[in-house]
N, C-alpha and C positions, 0 to 999 in steps of 0.2 A: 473584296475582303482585304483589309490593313496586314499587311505583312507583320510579323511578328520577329522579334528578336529576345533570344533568355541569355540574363547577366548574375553569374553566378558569384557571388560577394565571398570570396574564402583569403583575405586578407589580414584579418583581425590577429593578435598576438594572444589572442585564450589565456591571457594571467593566471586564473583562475585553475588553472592544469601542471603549475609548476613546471619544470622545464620542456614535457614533451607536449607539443604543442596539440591543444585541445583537436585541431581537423583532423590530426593521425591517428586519434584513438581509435584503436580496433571497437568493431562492433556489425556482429554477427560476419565476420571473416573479412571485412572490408572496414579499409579508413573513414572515418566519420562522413570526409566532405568528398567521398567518392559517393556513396547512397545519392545526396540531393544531383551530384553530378547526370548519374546514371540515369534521375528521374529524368534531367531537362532535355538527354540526347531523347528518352524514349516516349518523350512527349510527341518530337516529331516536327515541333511548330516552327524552327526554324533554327539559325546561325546559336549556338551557345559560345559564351564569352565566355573566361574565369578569369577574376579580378584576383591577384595576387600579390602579396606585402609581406606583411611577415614568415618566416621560413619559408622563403619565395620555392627555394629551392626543392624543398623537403616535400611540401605540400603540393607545387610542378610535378613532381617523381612519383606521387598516390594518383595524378591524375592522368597516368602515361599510358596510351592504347585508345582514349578516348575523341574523338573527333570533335575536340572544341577548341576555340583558339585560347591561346593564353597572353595576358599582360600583366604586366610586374606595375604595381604603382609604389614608385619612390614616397611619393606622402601619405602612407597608410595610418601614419602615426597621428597626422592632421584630426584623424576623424572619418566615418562614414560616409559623407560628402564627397570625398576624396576617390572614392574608392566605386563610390558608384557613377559618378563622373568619368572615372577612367573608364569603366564600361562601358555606358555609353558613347564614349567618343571611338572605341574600337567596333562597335557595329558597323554594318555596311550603312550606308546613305540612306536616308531614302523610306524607312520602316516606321508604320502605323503606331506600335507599341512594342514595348520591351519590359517584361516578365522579368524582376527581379527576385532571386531566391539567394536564401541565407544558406552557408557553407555548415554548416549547425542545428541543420533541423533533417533529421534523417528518416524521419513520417511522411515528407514531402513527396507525394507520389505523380508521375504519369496524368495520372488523371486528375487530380488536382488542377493541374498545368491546361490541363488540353479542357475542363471545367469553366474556370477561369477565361480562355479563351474566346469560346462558344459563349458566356455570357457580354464578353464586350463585341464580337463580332453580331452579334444580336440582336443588341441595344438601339433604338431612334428614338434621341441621340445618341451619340457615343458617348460616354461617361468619358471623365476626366482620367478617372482609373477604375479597378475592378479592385476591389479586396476579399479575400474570404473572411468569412464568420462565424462562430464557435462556441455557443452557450451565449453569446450578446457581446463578444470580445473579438476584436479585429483579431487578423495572424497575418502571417507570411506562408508563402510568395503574395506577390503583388503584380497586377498588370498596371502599368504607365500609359496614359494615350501622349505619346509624343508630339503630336500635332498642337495639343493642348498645354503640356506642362513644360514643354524641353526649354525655355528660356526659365522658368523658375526652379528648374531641378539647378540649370547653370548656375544658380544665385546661393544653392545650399553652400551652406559650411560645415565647417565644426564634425561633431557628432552626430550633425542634423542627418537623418534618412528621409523618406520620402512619407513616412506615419504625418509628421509634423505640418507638410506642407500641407498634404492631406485631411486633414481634421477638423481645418472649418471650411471645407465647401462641400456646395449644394451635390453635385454634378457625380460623387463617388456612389457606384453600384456596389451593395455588398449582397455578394455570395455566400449562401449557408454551406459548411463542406463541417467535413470530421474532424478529429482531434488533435488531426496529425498538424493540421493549420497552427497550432497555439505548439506544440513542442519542439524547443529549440533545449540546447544542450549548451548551458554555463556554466553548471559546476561535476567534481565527478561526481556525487550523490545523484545528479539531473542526467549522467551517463548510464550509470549502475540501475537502474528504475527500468530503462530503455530495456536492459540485458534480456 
């Protein structure tokens, strides 16, 4: 079975949150991007990364106790390319796929994760990637086959994430899961709903 590696994307600068930065808002007694954190330790599946940019510091500090490793990306500003690049370059060597999750979606559960897994570990052949699925709408997280995309993830730029690479090939298995796949939090009305 491909070893697995989770790269937790919580870099972003939340505009949209005015000064306190959209990962710290509390929600249900925990910082936003400690929930998807919590999920990827309790998934089990492997090495967790946190990719970190903006309020490197503030957003390090909600993630403290946690057995993940952490890395600061100086070009967070670049764009999401940036950002999940730095992830994968802090994995260990050597891993089948890497399980990216957004710092912003705090429905993201466990099983989700360990879901997503069991359908690419499963698959002959192996998909390109796994995505879940949602009323006919892709979501996040995402499994990566490495093997397969890691020279065209190296090519992303921009704002590009890995949706875009994504999108016209044959080779992606989508996974039906719940709703929590499609809920991500960018504005406070999109926080307050959550409550």
């Amino acid at each position: 079975m491909p070893e697995l590696g989770l790269i937790l994307l919580a870099a972003g600068r939340g505009t949209r949150f005015g000064a306190e930065p959209k990962l710290l808002q509390p929600l249900a007694g925990r910082p936003l991007v400690r929930h998807a954190a919590e999920a990827a330790l309790a998934s089990g599946l492997g090495p967790v990364v946190a990719v970190l940019g903006a309020h490197a510091d503030r957003v390090g500090d909600a993630l403290d106790g946690l057995a993940l490793a952490r890395v600061v990306n100086p070009a967070y500003a670049d764009g999401l390319a940036t950002s999940l690049q730095a992830g994968l370059a802090a994995l260990p060597a050597g891993l089948g796929g890497a399980i990216v999750l957004l710092g912003d979606m705090p429905r993201v559960t466990a099983r989700h994760l360990t879901d997503l897994a069991d359908a690419f570990r499963r698959a002959d052949p192996a998909p390109s990637a796994v995505v879940p699925v949602h009323a006919g709408r892709r979501g996040n997280p995402v499994l990566l086959n490495l093997d397969r995309l890691a020279p065209a993830l190296a090519g992303l730029s921009g704002d590009q994430g890995a949706g875009r690479l994504l999108a016209g090939r044959a080779d992606v298995l989508e996974c039906p899961m719940d709703a929590g796949v499609g809920l991500d939090v960018d504005t406070p009305d999109g926080l307050a709903a959550l409550r």
